[in-house]
C-alpha positions in Angstrom: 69.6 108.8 200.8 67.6 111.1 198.9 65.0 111.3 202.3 68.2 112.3 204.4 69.2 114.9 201.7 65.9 116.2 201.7 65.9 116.8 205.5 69.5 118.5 205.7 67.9 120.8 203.3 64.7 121.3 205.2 66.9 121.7 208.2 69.0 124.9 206.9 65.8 125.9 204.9 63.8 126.3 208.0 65.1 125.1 211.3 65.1 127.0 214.6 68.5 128.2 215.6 69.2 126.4 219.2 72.3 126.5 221.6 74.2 124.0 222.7 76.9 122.7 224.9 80.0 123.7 222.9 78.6 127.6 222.1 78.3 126.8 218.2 74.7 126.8 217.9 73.1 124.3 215.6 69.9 124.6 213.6 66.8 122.1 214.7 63.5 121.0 213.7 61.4 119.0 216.1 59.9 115.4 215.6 61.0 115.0 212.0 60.4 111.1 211.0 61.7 108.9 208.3 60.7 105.6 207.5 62.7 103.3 205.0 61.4 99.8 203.5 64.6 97.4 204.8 63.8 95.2 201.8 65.5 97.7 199.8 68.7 98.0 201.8 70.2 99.2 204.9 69.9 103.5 204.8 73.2 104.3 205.9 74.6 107.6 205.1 76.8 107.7 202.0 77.3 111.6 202.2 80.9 110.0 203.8 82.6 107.2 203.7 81.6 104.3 206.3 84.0 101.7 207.5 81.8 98.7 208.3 84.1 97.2 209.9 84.6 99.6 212.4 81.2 100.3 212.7 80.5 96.6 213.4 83.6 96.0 215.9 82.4 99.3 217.7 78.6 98.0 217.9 79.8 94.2 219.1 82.1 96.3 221.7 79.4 98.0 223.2 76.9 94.6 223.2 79.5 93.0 225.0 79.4 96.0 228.1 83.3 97.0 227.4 84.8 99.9 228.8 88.7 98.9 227.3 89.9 99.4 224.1 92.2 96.2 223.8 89.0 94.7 221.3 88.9 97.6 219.5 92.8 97.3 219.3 92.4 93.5 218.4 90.4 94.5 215.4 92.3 97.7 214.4 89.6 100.2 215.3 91.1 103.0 217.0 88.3 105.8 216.9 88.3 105.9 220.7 91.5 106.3 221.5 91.7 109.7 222.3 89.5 109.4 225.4 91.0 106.4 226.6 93.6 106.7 229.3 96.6 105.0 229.4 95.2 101.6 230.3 93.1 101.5 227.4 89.9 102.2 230.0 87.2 105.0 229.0 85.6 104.7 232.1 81.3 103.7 231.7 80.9 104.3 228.2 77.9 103.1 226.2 78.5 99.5 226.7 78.6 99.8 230.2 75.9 101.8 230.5 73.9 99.7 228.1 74.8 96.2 229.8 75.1 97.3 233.8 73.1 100.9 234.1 73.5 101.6 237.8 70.1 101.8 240.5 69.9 104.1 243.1 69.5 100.9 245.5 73.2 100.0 243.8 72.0 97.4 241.8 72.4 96.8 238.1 70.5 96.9 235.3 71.3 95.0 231.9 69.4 97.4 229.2 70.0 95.0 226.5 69.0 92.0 228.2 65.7 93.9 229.3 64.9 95.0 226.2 65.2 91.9 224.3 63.3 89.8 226.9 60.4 92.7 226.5 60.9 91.7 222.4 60.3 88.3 223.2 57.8 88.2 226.2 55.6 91.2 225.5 56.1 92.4 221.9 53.4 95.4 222.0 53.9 96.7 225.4 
């Protein structure tokens, strides 16, 4: 926590104004890194409060390639459910996009897939 503190700081202390999509601005600094040491716990952000759950539901959601928000419903996460129309579809979403990216040939790739089999076949390309 204290690295992320540090950076917000570093951030209004010294980043570079930028425009964005929504005309607000935001403030930037390029290629900042942190590192954290696992064995001392996961480094979420406890600036706000976190619902696991939800976080966990929303991640399995997207592993599985969904596009519907019936699992989300299933497990009472409803932080999509503004975008969704009203068949519970949000069109190709992260999971989608992570488990069937479209090729210009029209084929499909299956990023997840990939990228574990790259874990497990060639672990320093």
């Amino acid at each position: 926590m204290k690295q992320y503190l540090e950076l917000m700081q570093k951030v209004l202390d010294e980043g570079t104004q930028k425009n964005d999509r929504t005309g607000t601005g935001t403030l930037s600094i390029f290629g900042h890194q942190m590192r954290f040491n696992l064995q001392d716990g996961f480094p979420l952000v406890t600036t706000k409060r976190c619902h696991l759950r939800s976080i966990i539901h929303e991640l399995l959601w997207f592993l599985q390639g969904n596009t519907n928000i019936a699992y989300l419903h299933e497990n009472n996460v409803t932080i999509w459910d503004e975008w969704a129309d009203e068949n519970g579809d949000l069109g190709p979403v992260y999971g989608k996009q992570w488990r069937a990216w479209p090729t210009p040939d029209g084929r499909h790739i299956d990023q997840i897939t990939t990228v574990l089999n790259q874990l497990k076949n060639d672990p320093d390309s």
